[in-house]
Structure formats: structure tokens, C-alpha cells
C-alpha positions in Angstrom: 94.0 248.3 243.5 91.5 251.1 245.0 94.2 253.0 246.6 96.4 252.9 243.7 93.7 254.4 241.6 93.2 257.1 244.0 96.7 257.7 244.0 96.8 258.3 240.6 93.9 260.8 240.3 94.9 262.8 242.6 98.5 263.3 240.5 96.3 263.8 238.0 94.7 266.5 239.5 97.5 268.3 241.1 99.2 268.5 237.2 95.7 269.7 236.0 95.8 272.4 238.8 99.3 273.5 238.5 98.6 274.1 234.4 95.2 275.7 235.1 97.3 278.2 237.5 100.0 278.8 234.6 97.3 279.8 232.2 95.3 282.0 234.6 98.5 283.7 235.3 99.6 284.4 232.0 96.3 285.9 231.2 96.2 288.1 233.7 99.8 290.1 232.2 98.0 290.0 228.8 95.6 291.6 226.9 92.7 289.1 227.1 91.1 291.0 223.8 93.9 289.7 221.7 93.5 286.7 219.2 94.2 283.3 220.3 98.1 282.3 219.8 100.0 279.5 219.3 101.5 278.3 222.0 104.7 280.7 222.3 106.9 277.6 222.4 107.1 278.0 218.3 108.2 281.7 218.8 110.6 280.9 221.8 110.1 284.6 222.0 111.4 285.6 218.9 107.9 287.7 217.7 104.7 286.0 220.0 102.3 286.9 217.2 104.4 286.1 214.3 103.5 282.2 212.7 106.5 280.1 213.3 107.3 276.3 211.6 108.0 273.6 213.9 110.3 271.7 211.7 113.1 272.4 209.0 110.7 270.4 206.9 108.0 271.5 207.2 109.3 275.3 206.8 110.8 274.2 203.5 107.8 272.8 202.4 106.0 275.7 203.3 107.9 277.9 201.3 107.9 276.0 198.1 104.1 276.4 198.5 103.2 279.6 199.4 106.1 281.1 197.3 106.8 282.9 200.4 111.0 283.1 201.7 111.9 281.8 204.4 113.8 283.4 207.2 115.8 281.0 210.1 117.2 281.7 212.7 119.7 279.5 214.8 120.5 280.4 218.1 120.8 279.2 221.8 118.5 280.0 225.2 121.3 280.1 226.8 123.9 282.2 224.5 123.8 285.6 225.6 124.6 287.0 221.7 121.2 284.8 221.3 119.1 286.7 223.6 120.4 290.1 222.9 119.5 289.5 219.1 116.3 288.1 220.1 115.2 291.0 222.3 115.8 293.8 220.0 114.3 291.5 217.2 111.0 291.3 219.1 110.8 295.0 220.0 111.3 296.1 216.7 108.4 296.9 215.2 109.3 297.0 211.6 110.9 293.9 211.5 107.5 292.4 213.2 105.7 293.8 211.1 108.3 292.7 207.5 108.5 289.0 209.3 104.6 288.2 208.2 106.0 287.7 204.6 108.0 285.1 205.1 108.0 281.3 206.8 109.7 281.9 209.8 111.5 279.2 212.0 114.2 279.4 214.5 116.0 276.5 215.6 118.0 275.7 218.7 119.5 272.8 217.2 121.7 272.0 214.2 120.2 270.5 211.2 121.6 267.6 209.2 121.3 270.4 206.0 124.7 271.3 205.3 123.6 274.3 203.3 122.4 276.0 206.8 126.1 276.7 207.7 127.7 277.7 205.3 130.2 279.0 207.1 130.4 277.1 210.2 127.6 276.5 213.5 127.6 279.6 214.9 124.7 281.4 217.0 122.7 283.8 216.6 123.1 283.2 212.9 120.3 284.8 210.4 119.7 282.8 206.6 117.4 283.4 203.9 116.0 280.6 201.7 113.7 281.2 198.5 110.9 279.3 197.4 112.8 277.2 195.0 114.5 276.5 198.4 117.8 277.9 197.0 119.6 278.8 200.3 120.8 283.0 200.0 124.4 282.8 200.9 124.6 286.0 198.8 122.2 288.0 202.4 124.7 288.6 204.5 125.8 290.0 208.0 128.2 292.9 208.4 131.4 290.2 209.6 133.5 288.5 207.3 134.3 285.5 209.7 130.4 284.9 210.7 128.7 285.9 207.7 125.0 285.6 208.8 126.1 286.4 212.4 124.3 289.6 213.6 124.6 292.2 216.8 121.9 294.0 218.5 123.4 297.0 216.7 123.2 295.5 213.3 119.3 295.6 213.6 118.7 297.4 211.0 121.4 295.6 208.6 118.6 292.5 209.0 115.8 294.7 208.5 117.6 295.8 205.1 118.3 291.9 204.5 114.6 291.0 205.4 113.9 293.9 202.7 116.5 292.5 200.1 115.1 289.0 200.5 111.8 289.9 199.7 113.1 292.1 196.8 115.4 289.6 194.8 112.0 286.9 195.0 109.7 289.3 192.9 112.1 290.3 190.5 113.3 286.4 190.1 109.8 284.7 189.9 
């Protein structure tokens, strides 16, 4: 029984090493000054510093409560649509900046919620929901067969959106 408790501490260890090594080296290509994060799992990359919802749930609940919209975004790690969106998404500093209004999730799976595809499962696709959880099928993308489907180059179409969003709430509430 000895050895087999030896045995397992020392897994134990090497895990606790290996994780101690990820963090030292992620600190190291970051600015130590800045605020403690979230674990970028949330983000998946999508805006680091942003506040991102784990759950369709609990985003929904979220933004019946802070009367904040919400913004979600489906897409794939390994779509490359996906991670052209989410690239130019992340360096855009606008869009950053216009993404603290809302409750922000992004999903790589499908959710039972009907309303989230209103047009089929797509990815990268980009919906709006409002606080009385009323999905936006009236924000739209700049294609008629994927209407919330967006290009790198339509950017600044989902900035606009992001805008309109926000815009339609205060003059509904």
C-alpha cells in the first residue's frame, strides 16, 4: 500500500508542476500589471478582457437582469470562417470596447433553443437578444442565405449592429 501511495504523489506532483510551468509561461508574454482574468477559456479568444457567460442560461438570465442585450456568437475552433471572424473581432478596438454593454457568450455548440437559428446552424453566426429575451432576427448580416453570418470584411457591418442593438433597447424600454 506504501508504494502505491508514493506512486500517486508523485503523479500528483508532476500535474502540479506541469500547471505551475503553464502559468509561469503565460505570465511571462503578459503584462503582469494587468487585472486578474478569468480564465480565457470563457473568451475562447474572442476579447480576453471582455466578461463572457458560461452557459445559454445563465446569459439569458443575465440579461433579463441587468437589462443589458445580449450578444452570441456560434462558431467552431476549428472552422476557418470561425477564426478569421474571431481575429479581426479581437483586434478591433471599438468593438472591444462597445462589447462591455452587453452579456456576451459564444458557443461552440448548438443549443436546444430553436430561436438561435433562425435560419439554419451555421458558423460563425452573430445574434442579438434583448432583455425581455426577445431574440433580434430583425440585426442582420449582409447575406440573404446566412443572415447573421459575418466575414472579416463585414467588421464594421457588426460594429453598426452592436450599435443598432444597443439603440433599439433604449428607445424600447
Amino acid at each position: 500500500a506504501m508504494e502505491k501511495t508514493y506512486v500517486s504523489l508523485f503523479l500528483l506532483l508532476i500535474v502540479i508542476s506541469c500547471a505551475l510551468a503553464k502559468d509561469a509561461g503565460k505570465k511571462d508574454s503578459k503584462d503582469t500589471t494587468a487585472k486578474p482574468k478569468l480564465p480565457q477559456t470563457l473568451s475562447r479568444g474572442w476579447g480576453d478582457q471582455l466578461i463572457w457567460t458560461q452557459t445559454y442560461e445563465e446569459a439569458l438570465f443575465r440579461a433579463k437582469h441587468s437589462q443589458k442585450p445580449l450578444m452570441i456568437i456560434h462558431h467552431l475552433e476549428d472552422c476557418p470562417h470561425s477564426q478569421a471572424l474571431k481575429k479581426v473581432f479581437a483586434e478591433h478596438k471599438e468593438i472591444q470596447k462597445l462589447a462591455e454593454k452587453f452579456i456576451l457568450l459564444n458557443l461552440v455548440y448548438e443549443t436546444t433553443d430553436k430561436n438561435l437559428a433562425p435560419d439554419g446552424q451555421y458558423v460563425p453566426r452573430v445574434l442579438f437578444i434583448d432583455p425581455s429575451l426577445t431574440v433580434r432576427a430583425d440585426i442582420t448580416g449582409r447575406y440573404s442565405n446566412r443572415l447573421y453570418a459575418y466575414e472579416p470584411s463585414d467588421i464594421s457591418l457588426l460594429y453598426s449592429n452592436m450599435q443598432k442593438a444597443l439603440k433599439l433597447l433604449k428607445t424600447e424600454l
